[in-house]
C-alpha positions in Angstrom: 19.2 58.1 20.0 19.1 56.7 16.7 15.9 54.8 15.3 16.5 52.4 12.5 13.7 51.5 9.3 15.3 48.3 8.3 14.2 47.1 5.1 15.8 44.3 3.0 19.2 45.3 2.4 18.7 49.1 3.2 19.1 50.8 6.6 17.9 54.9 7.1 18.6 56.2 10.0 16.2 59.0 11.7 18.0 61.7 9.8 17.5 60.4 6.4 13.5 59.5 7.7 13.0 63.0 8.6 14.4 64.8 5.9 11.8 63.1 3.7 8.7 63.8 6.2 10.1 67.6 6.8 13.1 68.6 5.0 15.2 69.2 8.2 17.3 67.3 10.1 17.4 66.8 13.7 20.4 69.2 13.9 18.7 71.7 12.1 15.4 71.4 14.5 18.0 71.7 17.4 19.5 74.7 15.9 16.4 76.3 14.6 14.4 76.2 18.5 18.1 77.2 20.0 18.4 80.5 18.0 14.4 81.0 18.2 15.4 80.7 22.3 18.0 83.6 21.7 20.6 81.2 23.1 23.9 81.0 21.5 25.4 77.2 21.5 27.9 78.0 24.3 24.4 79.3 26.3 22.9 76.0 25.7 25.6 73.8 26.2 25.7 75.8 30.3 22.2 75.0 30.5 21.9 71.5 30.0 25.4 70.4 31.1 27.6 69.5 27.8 30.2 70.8 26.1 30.3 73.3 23.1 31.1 71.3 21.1 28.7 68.8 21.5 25.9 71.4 20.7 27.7 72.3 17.4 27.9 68.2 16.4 24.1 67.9 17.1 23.4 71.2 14.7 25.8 69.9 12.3 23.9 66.4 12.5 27.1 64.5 13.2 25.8 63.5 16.5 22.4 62.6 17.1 21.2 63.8 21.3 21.1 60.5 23.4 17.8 59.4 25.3 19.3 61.4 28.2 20.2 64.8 26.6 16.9 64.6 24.9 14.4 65.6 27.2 17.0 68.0 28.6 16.7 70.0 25.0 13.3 70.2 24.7 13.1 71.6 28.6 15.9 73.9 27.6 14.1 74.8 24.1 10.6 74.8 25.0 9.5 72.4 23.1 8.6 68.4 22.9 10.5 65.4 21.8 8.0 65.1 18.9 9.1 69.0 17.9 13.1 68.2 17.5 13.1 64.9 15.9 10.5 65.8 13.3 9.8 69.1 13.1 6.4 69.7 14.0 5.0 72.9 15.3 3.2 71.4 18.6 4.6 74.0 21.2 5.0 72.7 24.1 5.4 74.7 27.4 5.3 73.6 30.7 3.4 75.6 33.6 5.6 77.3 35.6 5.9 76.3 39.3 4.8 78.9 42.0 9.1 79.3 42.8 10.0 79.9 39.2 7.1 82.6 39.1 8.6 84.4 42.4 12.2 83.8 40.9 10.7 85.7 37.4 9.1 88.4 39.1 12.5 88.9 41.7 14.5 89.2 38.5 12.6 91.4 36.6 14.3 94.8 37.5 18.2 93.4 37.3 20.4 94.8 35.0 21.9 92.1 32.6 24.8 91.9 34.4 23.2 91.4 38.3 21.1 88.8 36.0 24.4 87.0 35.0 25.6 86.8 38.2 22.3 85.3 39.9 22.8 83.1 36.8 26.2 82.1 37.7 25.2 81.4 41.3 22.5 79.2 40.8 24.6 77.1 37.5 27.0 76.7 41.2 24.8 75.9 43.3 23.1 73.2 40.7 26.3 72.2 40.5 27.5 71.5 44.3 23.9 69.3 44.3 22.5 71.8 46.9 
């Protein structure tokens, strides 16, 4: 999603808004919180349902996340809308729901590979919409 400050004769998009209120872009945000998250852009790209390459176009700011893939981030990242686009600091975590604590605790004495594969079967069954 792009947000446009039109003033006679001259257009700025978000990125060139931002970099003057923070210094970084919206890719860099996105990249920042994803490596802060330990998650590698492959890792990311699984979680919210995109392609690789789509991650690395955002980082690289030649893609800006749509009004759909943008609350999808910040759930993935931990963070708020306001936190991407500009930068701020506000954390934002959600409470976690009674199932995700029991899911947490269940997990908790896997190895990293069980963890993968109860990984891989709930990325299925997301995906089969059961």
């Amino acid at each position: 999603m792009i947000f446009w400050l039109t003033i006679p004769r001259i257009k700025l998009g978000l990125e060139s808004i931002q970099q003057g209120v923070t210094g970084m872009s919206v890719g860099e945000n996105i990249k920042r919180f994803r490596e802060d998250a330990g998650y590698t852009q492959k890792q990311l790209a699984e979680i919210i349902q995109v392609k690789e390459p789509y991650i690395s176009a955002l980082e690289r700011g030649q893609r800006n996340p749509g009004k759909k893939i943008l609350p999808l981030l910040c759930d993935a990242l931990g963070v708020d809308e306001k936190t991407i686009l500009f930068g701020t600091r506000e954390e934002y975590q959600r409470p976690l729901s009674y199932e995700e604590k029991v899911l947490l605790a269940a997990t908790e004495s896997l190895s990293k590979d069980q963890l993968r594969e109860v990984i891989q079967y709930m990325m299925k069954l997301k995906a089969s919409g059961e």
